[in-house]
Z-matrix of the N, CA and C atoms (Angstrom, degrees):
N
C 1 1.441
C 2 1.532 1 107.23
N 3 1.069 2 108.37 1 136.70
C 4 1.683 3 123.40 2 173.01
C 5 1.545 4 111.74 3 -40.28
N 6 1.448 5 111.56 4 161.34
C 7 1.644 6 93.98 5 141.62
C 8 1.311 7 127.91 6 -89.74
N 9 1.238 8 98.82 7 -8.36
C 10 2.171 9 93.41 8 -171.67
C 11 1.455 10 86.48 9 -81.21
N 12 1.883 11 134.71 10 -27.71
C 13 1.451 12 99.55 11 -155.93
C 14 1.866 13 92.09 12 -83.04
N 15 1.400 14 124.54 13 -6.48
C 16 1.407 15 147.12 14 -165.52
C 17 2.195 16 84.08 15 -60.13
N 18 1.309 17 77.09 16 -83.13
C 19 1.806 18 100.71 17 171.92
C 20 1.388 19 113.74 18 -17.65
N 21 1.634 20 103.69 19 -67.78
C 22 1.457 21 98.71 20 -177.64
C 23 1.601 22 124.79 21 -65.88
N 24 1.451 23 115.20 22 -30.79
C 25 1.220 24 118.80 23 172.10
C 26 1.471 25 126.03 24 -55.76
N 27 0.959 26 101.33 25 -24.82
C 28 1.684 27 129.52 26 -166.29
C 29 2.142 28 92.40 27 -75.95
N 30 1.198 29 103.51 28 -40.85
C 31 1.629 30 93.85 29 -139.85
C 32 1.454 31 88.09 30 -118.94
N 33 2.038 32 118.01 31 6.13
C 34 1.466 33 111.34 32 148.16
C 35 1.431 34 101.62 33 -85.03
N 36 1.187 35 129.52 34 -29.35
C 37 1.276 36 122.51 35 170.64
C 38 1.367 37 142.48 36 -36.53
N 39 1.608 38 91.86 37 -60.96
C 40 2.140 39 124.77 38 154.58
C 41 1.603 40 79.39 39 -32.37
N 42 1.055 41 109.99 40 -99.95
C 43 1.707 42 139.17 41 -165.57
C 44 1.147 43 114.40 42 -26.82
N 45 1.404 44 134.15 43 -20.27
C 46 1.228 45 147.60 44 152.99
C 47 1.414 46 124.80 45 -72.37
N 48 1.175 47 110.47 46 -41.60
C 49 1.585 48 120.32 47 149.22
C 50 1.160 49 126.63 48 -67.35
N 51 0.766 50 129.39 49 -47.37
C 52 1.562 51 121.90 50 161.62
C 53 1.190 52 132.85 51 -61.30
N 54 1.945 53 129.78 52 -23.98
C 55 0.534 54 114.26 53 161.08
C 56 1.602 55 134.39 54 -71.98
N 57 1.636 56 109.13 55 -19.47
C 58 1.347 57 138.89 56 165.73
C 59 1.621 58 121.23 57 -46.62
N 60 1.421 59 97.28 58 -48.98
C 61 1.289 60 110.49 59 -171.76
C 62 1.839 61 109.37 60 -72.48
N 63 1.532 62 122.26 61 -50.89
C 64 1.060 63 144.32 62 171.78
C 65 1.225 64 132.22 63 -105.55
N 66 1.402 65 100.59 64 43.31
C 67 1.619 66 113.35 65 138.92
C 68 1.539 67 128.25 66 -83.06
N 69 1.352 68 91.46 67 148.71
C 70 1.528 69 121.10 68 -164.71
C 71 1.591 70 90.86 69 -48.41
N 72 1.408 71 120.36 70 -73.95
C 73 1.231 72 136.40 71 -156.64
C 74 1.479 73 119.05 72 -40.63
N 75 1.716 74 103.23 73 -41.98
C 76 1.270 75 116.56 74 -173.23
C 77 1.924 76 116.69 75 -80.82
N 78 1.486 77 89.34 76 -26.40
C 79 1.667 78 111.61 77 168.62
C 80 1.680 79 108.87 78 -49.68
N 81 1.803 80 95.04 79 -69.23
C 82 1.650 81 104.31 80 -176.79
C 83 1.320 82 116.31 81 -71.86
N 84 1.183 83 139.65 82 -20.85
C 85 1.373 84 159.56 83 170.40
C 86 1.412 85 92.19 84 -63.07
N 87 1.000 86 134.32 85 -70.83
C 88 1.333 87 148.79 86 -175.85
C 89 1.945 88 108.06 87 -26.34
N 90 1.350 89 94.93 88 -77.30
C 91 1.463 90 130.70 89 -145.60
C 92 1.934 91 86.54 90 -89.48
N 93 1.278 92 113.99 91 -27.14
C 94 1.609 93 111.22 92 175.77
C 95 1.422 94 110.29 93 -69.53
N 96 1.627 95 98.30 94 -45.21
C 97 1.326 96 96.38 95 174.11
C 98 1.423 97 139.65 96 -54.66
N 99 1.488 98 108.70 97 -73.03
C 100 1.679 99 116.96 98 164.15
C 101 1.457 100 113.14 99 -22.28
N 102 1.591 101 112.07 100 -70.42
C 103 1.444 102 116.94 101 165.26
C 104 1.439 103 127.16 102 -38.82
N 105 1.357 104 91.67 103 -35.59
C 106 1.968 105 85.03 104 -178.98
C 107 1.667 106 112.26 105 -88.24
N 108 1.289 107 113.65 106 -20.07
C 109 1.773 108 121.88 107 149.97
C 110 1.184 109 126.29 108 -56.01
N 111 1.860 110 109.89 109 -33.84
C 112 1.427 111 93.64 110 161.33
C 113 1.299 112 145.34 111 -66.84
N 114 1.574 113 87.83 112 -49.42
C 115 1.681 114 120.62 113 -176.85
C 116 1.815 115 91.02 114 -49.24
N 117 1.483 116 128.36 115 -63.93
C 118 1.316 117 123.37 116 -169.31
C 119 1.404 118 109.16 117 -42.15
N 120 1.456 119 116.08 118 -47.86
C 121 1.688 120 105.40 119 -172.03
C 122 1.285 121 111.85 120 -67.28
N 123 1.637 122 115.86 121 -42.02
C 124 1.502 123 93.23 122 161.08
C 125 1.478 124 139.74 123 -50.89
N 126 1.139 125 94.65 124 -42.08
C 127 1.888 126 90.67 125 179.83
C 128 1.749 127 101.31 126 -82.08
N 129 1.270 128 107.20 127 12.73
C 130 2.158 129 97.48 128 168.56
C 131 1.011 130 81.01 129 -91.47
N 132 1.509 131 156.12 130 -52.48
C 133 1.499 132 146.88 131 -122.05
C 134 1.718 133 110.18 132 -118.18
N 135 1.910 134 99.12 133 20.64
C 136 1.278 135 100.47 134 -159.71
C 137 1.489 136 108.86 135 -75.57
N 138 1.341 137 131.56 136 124.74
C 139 1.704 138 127.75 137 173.53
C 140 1.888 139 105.43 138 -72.43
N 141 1.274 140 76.55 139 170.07
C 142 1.906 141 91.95 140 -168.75
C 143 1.237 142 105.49 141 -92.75
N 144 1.140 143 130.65 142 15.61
C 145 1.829 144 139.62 143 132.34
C 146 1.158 145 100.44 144 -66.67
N 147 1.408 146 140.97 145 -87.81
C 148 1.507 147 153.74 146 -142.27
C 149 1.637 148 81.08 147 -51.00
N 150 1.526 149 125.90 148 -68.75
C 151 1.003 150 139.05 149 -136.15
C 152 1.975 151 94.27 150 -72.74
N 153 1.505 152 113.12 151 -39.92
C 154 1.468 153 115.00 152 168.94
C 155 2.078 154 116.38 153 -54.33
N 156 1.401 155 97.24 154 -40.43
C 157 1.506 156 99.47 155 179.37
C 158 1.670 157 114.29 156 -53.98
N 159 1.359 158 109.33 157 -41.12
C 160 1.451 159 117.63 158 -173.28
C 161 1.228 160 117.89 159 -84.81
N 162 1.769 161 124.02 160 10.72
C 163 1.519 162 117.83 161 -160.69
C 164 1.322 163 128.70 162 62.22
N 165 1.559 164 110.39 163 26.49
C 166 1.456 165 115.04 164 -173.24
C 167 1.376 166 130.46 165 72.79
N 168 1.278 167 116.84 166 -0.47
C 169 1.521 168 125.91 167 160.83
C 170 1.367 169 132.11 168 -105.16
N 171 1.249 170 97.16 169 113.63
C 172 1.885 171 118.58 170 -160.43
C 173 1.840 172 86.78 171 -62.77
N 174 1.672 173 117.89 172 102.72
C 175 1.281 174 142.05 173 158.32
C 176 1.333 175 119.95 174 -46.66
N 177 1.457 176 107.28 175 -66.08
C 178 1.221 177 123.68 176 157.95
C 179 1.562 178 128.01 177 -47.25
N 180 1.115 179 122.47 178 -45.87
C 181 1.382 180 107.26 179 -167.25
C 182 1.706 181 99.65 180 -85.66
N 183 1.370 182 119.76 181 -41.75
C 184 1.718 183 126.84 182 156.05
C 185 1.647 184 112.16 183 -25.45
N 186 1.412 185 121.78 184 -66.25
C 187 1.350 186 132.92 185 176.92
C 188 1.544 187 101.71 186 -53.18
N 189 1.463 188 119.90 187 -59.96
C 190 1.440 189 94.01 188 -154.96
C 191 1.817 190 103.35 189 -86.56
N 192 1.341 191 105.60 190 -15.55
C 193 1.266 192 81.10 191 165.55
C 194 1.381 193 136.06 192 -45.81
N 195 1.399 194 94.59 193 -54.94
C 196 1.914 195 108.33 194 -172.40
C 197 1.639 196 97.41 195 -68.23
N 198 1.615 197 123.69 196 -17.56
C 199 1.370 198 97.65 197 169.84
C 200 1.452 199 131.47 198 -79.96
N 201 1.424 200 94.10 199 -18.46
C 202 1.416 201 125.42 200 -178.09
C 203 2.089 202 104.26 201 -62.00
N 204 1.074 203 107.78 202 -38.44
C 205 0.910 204 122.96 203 -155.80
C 206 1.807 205 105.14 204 -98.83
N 207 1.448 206 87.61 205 -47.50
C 208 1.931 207 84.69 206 166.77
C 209 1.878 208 114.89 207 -61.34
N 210 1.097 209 122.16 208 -48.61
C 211 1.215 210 147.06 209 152.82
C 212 1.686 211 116.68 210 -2.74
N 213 1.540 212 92.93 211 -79.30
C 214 1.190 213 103.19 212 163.14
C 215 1.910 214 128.42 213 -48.08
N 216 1.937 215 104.55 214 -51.67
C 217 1.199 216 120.99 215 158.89
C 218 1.473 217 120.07 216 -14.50
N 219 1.417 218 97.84 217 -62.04
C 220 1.383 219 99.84 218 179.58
C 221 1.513 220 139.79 219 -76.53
N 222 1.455 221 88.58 220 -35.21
C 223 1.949 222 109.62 221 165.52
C 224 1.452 223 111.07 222 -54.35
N 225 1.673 224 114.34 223 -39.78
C 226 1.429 225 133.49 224 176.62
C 227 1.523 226 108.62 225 -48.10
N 228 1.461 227 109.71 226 -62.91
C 229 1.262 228 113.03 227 -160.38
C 230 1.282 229 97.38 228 -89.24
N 231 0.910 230 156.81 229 -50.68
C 232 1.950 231 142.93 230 154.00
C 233 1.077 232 143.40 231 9.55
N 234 1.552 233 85.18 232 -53.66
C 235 1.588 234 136.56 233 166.25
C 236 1.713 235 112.80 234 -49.52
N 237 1.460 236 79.38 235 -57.78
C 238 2.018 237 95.97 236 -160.79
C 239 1.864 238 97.77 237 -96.55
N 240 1.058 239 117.75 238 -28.69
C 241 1.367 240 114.56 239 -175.17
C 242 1.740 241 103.63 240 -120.57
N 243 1.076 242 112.32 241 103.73
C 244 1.460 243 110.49 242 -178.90
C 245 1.057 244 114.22 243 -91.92
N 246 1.869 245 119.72 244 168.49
C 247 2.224 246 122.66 245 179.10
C 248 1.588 247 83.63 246 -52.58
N 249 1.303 248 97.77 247 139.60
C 250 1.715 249 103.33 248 126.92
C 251 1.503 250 135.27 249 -23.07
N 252 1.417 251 102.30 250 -57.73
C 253 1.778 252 100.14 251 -177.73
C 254 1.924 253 94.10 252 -61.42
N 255 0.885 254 105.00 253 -41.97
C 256 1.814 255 114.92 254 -170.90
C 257 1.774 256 96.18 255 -44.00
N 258 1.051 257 123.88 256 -82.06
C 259 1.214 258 147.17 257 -176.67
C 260 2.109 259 113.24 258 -32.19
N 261 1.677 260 90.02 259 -63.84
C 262 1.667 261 108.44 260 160.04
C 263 1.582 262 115.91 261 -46.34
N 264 1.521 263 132.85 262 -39.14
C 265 1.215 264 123.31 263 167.28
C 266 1.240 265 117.73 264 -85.83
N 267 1.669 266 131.75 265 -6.26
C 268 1.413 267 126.98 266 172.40
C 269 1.582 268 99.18 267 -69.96
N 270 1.381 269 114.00 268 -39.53
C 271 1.550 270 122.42 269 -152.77
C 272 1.592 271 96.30 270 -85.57
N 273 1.275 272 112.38 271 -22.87
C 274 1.562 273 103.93 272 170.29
C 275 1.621 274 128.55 273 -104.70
N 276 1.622 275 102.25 274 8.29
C 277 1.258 276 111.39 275 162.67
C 278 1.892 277 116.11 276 -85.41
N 279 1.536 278 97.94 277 -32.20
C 280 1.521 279 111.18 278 163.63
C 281 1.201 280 115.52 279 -45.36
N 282 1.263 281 106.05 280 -64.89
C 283 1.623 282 120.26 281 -178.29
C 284 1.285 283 115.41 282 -28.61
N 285 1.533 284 106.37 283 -45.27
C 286 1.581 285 113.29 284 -163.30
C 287 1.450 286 127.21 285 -90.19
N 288 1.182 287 84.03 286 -10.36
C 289 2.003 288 101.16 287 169.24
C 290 1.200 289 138.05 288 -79.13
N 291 1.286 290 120.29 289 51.19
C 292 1.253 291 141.82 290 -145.73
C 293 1.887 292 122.89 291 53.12
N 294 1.266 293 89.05 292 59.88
C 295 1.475 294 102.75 293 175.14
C 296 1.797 295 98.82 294 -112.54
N 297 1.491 296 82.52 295 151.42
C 298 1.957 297 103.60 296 -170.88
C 299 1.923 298 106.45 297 -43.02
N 300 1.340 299 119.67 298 142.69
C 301 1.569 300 112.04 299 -158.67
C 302 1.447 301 81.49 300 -101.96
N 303 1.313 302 114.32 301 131.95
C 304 1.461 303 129.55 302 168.45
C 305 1.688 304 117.91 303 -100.03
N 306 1.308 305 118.43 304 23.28
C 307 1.431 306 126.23 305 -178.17
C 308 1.152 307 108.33 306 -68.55
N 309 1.367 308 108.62 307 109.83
C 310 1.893 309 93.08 308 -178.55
C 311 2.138 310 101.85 309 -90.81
N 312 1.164 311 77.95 310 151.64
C 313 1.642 312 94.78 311 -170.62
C 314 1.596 313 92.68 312 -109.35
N 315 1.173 314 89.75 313 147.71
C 316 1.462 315 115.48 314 170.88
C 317 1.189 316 130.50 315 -169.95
């Protein structure tokens, strides 16, 4: 194998990581979550003032559930549907495992 085709393999690789690392999904997935763990402990720890302000419906524990839960949504699908670049280096790590050698010689 060359070095430039060495090179290029190398820097779909980078590119595969990066796209991994800084996806959206895993960002908002991320940041829904924690938040939606918080919000829940507040509304577990809600007093029967807090709970009088709202008309008797725990806000908090409602909110962070569903954030809790969108959160996850996203970590979920990340998971199951990966970047493109992600996917392109599985399919070219396949390739290389005793797959047919396409080196053209000359």
């Amino acid at each position: 194998m060359s070095d430039y085709q060495h090179e290029v393999e190398e820097l779909e690789r980078e590119s595969a990581t990066a796209a991994r690392l800084f996806d959206v999904r895993r960002i908002i997935g991320g940041l829904f979550t924690v938040y939606g763990v918080i919000v829940t402990i507040a509304g577990l720890m809600a007093t029967d003032a807090d709970l009088k302000k709202a008309q008797n419906i725990n806000i908090n524990l409602w909110t962070g559930l569903g954030m809790l839960a969108l959160g996850l949504f996203f970590l979920i699908w990340q998971q199951l549907r990966p970047a493109a670049g992600e996917r392109a280096a599985e399919d070219m790590a396949d390739e290389g495992d005793g797959g047919p050698e396409t080196d053209a010689k000359g």
